[in-house]
N, C-alpha and C positions, 0 to 999 in steps of 0.2 A: 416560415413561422418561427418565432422565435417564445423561447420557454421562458418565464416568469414566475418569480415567485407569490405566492397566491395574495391580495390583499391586508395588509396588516402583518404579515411575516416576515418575520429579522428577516435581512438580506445579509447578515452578514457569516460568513463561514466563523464556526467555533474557532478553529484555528487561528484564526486574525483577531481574536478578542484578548490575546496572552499582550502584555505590556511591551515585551522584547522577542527576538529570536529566540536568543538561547534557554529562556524560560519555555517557549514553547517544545523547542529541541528538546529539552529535556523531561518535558511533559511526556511527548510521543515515545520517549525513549523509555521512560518506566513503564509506562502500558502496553508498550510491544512486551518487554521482559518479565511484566506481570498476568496480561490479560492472553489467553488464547486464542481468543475472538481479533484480536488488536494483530498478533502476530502472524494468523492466517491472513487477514485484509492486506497486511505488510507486504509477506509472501508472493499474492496474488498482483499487489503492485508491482512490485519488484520483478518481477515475472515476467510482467506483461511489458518493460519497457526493454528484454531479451530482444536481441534477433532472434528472426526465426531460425535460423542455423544454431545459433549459440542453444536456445532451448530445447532443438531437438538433438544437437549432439550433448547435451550436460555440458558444454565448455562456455566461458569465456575469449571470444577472439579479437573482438574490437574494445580497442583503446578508444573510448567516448564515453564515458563518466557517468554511464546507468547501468543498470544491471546488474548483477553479482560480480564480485570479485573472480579473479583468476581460483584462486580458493578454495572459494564457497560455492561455483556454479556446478561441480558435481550433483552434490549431498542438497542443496537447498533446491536445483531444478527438477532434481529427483522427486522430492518434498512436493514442490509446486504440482506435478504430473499428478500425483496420488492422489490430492486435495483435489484437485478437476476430476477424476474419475471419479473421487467418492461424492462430490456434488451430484454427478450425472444419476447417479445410479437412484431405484427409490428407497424410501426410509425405511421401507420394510426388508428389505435389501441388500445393508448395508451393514458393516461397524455400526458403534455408539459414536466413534471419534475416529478424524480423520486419519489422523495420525496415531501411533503410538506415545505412551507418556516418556520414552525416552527422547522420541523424533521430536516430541513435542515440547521438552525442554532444551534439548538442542537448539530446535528453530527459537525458544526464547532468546535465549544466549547469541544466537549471533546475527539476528535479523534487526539488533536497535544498530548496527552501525550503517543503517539503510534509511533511517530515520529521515533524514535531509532528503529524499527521493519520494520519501512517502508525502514528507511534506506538500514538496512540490509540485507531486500530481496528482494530489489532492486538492490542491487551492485552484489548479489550474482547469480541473473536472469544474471542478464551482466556477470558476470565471466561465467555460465556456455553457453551462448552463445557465446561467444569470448573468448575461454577457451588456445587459443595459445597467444593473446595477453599477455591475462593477465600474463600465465609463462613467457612469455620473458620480462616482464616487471619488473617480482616481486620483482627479485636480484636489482632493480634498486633501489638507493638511493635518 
């Protein structure tokens, strides 16, 4: 079965509507470093294109161009784990906020140089949801 967008609905990801790249890059990049909501979604991307090894030990091991830096894979997988436990748990339950307002300007600070990552598996979520769209679209100039 394949999913569709409902009748009369853009088909088109917001993302794909910026004129250029780098306007877009830089769209995503002020809303990770502004918005908390923008930088945990970030996080969670980012995260998720980890090895399983690399996310359960905090490191970086593989040279393949996703993931957290050599770096950043301590401190921000650490980040990632919290944010998943404090989703699981209920709201009655929990914090107000995932993280702290330190961790939580931290993760602004340095989750926009992940931007290009977020991008891309973001669009690519959208392609493989509305994966007719996208072919009849592609040829388009």
């Amino acid at each position: 079965m394949t999913l569709r967008p409902p009748r009369g609905a853009h088909h088109e990801h917001p993302l794909k509507t910026f004129a250029n790249k780098p306007e877009r890059l830089a769209f995503v990049k002020v809303k990770i470093a502004t918005a908390p909501a923008w930088a945990l979604r970030a996080l969670e991307i980012v995260a998720a294109r980890q090895t399983t090894e690399e996310f359960g030990a905090e490191v970086t091991a593989e040279d393949n161009g996703v993931g957290f830096t050599g770096l950043d894979a301590g401190i921000l997988t650490s980040f990632a784990k919290q944010y998943e436990a404090w989703k699981i748990k209920p709201a009655s339950n929990r914090y107000p906020t995932p993280l702290s307002e330190k961790q939580m300007n931290l993760l602004m600070k340095k989750m926009g140089k992940y931007a290009k990552q977020v991008i891309a598996a973001e669009l690519a979520k959208f392609d493989e949801i509305y994966p007719v769209v996208h072919q009849k679209n592609k040829g388009v100039a």
